[in-house]
C-alpha angles and dihedrals in degrees: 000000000000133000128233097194088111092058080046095062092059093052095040091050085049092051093050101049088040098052080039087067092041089053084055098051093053088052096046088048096048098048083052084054089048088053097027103042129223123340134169093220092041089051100044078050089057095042103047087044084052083053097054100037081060095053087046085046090057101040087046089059073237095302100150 
């Protein structure tokens, strides 16, 4: 039988630099929250990126 880990580490390269951005992007929206104040958009932003970034946590086994 053979084994597809070599078809994973592509993927798996793909989901961490990709939840990596995303991680960026949460930090960049809430410092402009910090400068900008509240805001509903900003904060569904922030909210739907913490929701990502937790998809990308569990399929990267929390390699972040």
């Amino acid at each position: 039988m053979q084994s597809d880990k070599g078809s994973a580490a592509p993927q798996d390269a793909g989901q961490t630099k990709a939840a990596k951005h995303v991680s960026g992007a949460h930090e960049l929206l809430k410092k402009l929250r910090e400068k900008l104040g509240e805001h509903p958009e900003l904060g569904e932003a922030i909210t739907e990126l913490e929701m990502a970034l937790s998809i990308l946590t569990v399929r990267t086994a929390g390699l972040l």
